[in-house]
DRENGU-560217 format. One record per residue: residue in three letters; x negated, y negated, z of N, C-alpha, C in turn. Coordinates in pm, whole numbers, padded with zeros to 5 digits, always signed. Layout:
BEGIN
AlaXYZXYZXYZ ...
% end
This chain:
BEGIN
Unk-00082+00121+00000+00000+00000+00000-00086-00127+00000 Unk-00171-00171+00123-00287-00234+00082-00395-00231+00065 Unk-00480-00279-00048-00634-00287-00008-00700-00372+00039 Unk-00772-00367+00132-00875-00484+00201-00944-00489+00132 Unk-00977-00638+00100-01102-00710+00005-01218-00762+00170 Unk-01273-00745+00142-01423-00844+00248-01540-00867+00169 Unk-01532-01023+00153-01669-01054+00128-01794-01048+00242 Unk-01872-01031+00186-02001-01001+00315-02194-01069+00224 Unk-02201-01114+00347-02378-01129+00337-02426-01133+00460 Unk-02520-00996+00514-02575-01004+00619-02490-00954+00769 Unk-02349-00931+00747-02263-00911+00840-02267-00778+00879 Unk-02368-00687+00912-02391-00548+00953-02288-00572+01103 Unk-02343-00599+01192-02242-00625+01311-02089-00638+01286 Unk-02094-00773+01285-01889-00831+01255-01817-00715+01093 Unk-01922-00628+01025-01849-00571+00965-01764-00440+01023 Unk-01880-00390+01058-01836-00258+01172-01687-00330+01255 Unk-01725-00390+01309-01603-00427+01476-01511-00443+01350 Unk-01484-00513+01275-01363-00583+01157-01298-00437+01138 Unk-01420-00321+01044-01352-00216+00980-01339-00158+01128 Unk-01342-00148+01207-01312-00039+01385-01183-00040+01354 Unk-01109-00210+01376-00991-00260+01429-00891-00172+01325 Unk-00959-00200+01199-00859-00145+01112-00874+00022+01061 Unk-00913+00106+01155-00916+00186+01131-00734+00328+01132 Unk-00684+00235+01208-00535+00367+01256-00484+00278+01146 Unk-00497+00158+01102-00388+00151+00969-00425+00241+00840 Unk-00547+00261+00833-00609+00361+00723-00547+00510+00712 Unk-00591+00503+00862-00494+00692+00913-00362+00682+00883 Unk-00294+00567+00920-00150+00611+00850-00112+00513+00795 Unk-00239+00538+00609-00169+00541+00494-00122+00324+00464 Unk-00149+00295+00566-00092+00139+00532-00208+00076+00425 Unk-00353+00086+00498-00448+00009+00441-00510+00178+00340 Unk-00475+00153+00235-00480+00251+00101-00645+00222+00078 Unk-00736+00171+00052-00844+00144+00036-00916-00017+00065 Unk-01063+00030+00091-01159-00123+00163-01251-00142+00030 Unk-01244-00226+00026-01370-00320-00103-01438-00391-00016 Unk-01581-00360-00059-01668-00497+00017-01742-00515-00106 Unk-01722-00678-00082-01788-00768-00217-01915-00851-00143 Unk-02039-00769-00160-02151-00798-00109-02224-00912-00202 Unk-02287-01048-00143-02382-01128-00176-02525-01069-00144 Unk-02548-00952-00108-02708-00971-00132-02783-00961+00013 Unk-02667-00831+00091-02722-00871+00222-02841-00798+00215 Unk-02893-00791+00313-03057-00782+00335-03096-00690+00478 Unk-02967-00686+00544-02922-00592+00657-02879-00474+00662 Unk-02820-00406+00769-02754-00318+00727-02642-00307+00694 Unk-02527-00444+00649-02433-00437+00600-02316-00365+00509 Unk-02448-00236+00410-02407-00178+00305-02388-00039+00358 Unk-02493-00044+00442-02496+00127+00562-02363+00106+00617 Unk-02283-00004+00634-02150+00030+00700-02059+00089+00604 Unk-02065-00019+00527-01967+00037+00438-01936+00117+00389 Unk-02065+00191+00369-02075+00307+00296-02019+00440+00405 Unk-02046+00446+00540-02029+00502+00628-01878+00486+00633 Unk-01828+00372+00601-01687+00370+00629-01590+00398+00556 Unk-01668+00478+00428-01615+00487+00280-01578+00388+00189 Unk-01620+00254+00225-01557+00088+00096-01655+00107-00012 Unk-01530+00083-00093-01603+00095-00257-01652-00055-00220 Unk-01828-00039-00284-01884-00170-00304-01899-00251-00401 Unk-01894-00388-00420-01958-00480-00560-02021-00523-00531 Unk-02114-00572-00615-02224-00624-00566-02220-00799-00631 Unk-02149-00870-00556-02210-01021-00602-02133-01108-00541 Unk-02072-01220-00600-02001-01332-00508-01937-01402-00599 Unk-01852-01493-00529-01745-01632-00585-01617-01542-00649 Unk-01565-01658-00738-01472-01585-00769-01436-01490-00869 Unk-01550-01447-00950-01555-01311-01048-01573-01180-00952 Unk-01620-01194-00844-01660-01055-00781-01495-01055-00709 Unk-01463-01145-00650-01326-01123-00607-01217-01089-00669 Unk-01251-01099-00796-01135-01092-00877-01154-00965-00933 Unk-01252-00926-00923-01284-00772-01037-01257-00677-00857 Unk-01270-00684-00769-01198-00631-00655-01085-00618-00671 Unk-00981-00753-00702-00869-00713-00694-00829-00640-00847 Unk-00873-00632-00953-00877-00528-01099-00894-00433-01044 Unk-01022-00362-00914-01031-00235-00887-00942-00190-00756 Unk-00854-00293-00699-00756-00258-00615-00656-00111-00634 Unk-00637-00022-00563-00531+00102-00548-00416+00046-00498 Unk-00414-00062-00424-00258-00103-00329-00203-00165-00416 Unk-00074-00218-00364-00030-00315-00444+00018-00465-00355 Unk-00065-00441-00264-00094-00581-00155-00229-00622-00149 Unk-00329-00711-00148-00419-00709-00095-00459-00826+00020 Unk-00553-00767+00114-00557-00822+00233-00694-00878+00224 Unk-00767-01009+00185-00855-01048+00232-00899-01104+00390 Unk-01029-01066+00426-01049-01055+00543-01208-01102+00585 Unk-01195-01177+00632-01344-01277+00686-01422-01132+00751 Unk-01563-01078+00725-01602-01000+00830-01606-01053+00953 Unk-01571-01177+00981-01586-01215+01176-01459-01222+01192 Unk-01366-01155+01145-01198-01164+01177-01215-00993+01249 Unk-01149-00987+01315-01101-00859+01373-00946-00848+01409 Unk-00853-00850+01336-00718-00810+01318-00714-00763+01468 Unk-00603-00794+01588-00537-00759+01678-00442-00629+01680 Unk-00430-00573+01750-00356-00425+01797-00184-00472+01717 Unk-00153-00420+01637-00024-00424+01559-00019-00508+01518 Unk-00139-00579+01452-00106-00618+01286-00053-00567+01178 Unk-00048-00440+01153-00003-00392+01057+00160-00390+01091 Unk+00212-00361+01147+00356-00408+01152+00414-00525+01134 Unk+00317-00625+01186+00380-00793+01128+00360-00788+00964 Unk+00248-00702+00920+00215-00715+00765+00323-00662+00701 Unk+00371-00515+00782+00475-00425+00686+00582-00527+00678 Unk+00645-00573+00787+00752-00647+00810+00804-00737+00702 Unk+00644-00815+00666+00642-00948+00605+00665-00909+00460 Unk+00606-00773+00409+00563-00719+00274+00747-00672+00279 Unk+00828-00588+00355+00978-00573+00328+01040-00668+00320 Unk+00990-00725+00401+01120-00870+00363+01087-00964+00218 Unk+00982-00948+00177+00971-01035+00064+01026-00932-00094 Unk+01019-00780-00061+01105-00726-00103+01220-00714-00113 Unk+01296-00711-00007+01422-00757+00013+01487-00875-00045 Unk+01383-00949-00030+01412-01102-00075+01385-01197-00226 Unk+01292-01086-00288+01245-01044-00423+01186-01151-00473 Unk+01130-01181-00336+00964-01286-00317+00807-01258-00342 Unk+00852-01113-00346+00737-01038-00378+00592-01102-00438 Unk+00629-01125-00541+00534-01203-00670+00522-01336-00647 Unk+00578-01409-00548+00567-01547-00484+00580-01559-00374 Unk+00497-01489-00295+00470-01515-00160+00357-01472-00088 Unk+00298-01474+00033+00153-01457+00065+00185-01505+00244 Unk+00102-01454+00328+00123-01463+00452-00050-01457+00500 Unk-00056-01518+00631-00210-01556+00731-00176-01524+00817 Unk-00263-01487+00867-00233-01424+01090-00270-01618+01134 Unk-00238-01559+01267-00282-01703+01304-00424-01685+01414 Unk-00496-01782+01401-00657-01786+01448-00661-01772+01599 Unk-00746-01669+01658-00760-01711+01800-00913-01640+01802 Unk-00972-01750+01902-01145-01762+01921-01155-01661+02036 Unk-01240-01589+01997-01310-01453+02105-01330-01549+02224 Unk-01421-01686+02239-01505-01752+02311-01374-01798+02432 Unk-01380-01862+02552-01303-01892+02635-01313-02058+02633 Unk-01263-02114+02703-01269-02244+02746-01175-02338+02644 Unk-01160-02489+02690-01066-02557+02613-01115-02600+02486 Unk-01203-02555+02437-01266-02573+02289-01187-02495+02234 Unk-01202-02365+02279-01185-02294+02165-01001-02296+02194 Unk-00960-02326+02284-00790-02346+02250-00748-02443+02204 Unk-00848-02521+02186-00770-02686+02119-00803-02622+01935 Unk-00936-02549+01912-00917-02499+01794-00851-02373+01745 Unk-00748-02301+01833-00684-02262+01804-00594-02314+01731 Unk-00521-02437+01816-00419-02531+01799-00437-02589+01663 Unk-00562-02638+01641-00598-02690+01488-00546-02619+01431 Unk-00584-02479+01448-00601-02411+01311-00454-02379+01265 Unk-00327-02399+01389-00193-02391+01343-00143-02466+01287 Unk-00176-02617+01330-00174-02725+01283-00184-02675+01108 Unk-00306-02698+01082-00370-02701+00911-00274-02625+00875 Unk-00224-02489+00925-00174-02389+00815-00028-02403+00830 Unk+00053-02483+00920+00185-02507+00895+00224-02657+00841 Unk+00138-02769+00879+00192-02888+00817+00082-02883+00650 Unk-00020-02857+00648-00099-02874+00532-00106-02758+00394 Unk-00062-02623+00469-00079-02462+00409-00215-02471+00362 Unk-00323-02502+00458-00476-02474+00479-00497-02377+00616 Unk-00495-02264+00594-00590-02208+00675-00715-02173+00656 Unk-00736-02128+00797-00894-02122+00744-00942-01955+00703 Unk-01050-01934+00613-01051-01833+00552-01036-01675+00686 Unk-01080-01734+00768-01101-01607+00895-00893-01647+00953 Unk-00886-01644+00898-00705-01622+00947-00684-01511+00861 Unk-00766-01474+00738-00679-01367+00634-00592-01421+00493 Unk-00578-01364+00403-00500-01356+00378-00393-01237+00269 Unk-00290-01287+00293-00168-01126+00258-00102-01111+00116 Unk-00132-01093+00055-00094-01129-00092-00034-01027-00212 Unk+00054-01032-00269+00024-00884-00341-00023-00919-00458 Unk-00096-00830-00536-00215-00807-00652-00143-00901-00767 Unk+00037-00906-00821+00012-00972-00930+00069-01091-00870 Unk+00122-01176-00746+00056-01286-00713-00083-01370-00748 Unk-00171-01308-00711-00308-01330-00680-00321-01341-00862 Unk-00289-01260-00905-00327-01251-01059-00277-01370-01151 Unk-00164-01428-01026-00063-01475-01138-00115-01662-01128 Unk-00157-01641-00982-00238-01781-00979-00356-01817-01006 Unk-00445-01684-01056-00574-01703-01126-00651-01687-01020 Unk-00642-01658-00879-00721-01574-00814-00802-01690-00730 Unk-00908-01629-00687-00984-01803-00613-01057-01854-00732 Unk-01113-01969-00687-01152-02051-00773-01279-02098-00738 Unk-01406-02075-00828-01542-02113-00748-01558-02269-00751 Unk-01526-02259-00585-01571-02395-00548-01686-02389-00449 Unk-01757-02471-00431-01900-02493-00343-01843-02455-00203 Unk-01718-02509-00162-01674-02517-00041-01502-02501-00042 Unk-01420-02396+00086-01330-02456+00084-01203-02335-00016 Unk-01272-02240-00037-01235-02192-00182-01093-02154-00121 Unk-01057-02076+00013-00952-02043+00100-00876-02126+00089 Unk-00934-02230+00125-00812-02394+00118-00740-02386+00034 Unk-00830-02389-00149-00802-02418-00247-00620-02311-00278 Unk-00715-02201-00264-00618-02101-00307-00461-02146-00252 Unk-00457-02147-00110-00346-02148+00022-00253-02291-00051 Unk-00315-02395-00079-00268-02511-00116-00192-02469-00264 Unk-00218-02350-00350-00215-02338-00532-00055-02239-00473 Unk-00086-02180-00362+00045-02090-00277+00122-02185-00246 Unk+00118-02310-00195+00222-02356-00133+00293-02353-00013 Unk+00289-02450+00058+00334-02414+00234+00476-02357+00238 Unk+00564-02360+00120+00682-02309+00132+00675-02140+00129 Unk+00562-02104+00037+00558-01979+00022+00451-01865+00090 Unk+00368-01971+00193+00313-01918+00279+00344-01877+00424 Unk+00362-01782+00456+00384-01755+00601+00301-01718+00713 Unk+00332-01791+00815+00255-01743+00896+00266-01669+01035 Unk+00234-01550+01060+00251-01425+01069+00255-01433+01229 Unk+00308-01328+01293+00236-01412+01471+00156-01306+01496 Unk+00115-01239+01467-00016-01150+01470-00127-01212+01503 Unk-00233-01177+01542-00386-01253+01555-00519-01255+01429 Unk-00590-01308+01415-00696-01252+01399-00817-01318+01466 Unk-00872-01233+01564-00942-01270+01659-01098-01318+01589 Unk-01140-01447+01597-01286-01469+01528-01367-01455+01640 Unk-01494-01343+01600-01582-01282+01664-01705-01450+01717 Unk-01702-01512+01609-01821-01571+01561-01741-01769+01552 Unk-01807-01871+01584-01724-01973+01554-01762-01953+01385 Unk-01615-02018+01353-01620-01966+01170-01725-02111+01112 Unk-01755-02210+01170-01807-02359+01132-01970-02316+01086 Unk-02062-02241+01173-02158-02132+01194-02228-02261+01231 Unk-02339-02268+01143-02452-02378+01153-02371-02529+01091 Unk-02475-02624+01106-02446-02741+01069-02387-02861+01166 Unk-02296-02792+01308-02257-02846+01427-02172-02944+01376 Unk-02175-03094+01461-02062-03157+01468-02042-03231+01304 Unk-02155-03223+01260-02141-03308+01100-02044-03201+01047 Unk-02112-03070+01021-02023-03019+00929-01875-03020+00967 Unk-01845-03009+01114-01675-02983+01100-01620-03181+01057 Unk-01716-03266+01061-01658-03362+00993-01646-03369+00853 Unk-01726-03314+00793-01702-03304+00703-01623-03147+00609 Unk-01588-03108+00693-01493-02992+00676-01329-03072+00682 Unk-01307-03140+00783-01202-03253+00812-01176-03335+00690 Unk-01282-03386+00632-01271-03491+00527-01259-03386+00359 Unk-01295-03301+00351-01240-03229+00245-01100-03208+00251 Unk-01080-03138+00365-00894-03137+00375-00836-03244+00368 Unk-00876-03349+00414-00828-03481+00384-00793-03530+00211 Unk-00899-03474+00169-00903-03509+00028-00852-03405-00071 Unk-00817-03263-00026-00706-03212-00057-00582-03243-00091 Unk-00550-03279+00047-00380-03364+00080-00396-03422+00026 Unk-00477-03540-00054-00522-03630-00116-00477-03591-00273 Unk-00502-03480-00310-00504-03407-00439-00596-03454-00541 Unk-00651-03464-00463-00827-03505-00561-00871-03343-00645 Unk-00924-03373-00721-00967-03237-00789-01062-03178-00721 Unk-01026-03010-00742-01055-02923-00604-01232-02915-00617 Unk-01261-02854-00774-01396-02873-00821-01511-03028-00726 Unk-01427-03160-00780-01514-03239-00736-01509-03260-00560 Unk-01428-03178-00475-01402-03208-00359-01555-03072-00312 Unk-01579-02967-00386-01668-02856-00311-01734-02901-00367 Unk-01793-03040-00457-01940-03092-00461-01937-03134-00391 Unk-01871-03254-00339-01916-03366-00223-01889-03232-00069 Unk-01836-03128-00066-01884-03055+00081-02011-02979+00046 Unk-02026-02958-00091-02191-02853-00087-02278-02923-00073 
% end
């Protein structure tokens, strides 16, 4: 029913814990097959995968993602940040979401995100929780470690992601539409802060791309001025 897409470079750790979580949806039959679309890690990233049975590609942006979803078996696919670790009955908010858009014969126009919660404790990481609900219900920007739920000729039908320098998650979520995005009450727990390096500049300037989103500036010249 679905296949998990994960891009990866270097994520030997957060890949393992990611594929753990999702292991009883595999056993029963929900998550149909794992793709990992490797940049070139240099770790043991590929020893997981391989251990975990994911058919691999080898490269990045949006041709490797897209020839993932060409070699997809499901007819959903689930992209998934390796520092996301899906919460205990996710897959039931997914089935739920995937019947009702059947039911509702939304199928081919619709797409769903878990919503973000930080491994780390303290009021940081709950005020960026709060962000991150914020972005994905008033803006339909989440951030790429929320997931996302899509089925294959959706994804096909909007031309898939789009190589941008920065942001490419945004891009896509915004081409979906906040009407046709849902958001799920499931988790996906980030192992790792998703911002990584770069500290307080980059999340300003992570801020000011979305800005210039909403803006509807062209998506291309918005991931030059963040690369």
């Amino acid at each position: 029913m679905i296949t998990l897409i994960i891009a990866t470079r270097d994520d030997e750790e957060n890949l393992a814990h990611a594929l753990a979580a999702l292991a009883p949806a595999a056993m029963d039959g929900i998550v149909r097959d794992a793709i990992v679309v490797d940049a070139g890690s240099g770790d043991g990233t590929l020893d997981v995968a391989d251990a975990a049975g994911c058919a691999v590609i080898r490269g990045s942006g949006a041709a490797a993602l897209m020839q993932a979803a060409d070699l997809a078996r499901g007819d959903w696919l689930l992209f998934l940040s390796p520092a996301a670790v899906l919460e205990a009955g996710w897959q039931g908010e997914a089935l739920g979401f995937i019947d009702r858009a059947f039911m509702a014969g939304t199928a081919r126009t619709s797409a769903a995100t878990f919503r973000l919660r930080r491994a780390e404790a303290g009021i940081g990481a709950r005020i960026a929780e709060g962000v991150a609900g914020f972005r994905t219900r008033l803006f339909s920007a989440p951030y790429g470690e929320q997931g996302l739920l899509i089925s294959r000729g959706f994804y096909r039908a909007l031309g898939g992601h789009h190589d941008l320098a920065a942001m490419a998650d945004v891009d896509i979520a915004r081409r979906i539409g906040r009407r046709r995005l849902t958001l799920l009450r499931g988790h996906a727990l980030v192992r790792r802060r998703a911002e990584g390096r770069g500290g307080f500049g980059r999340v300003l300037r992570n801020g000011a791309c979305l800005a210039l989103f909403v803006l509807r500036l062209p998506p291309r010249l918005i991931g030059r001025l963040a690369g």
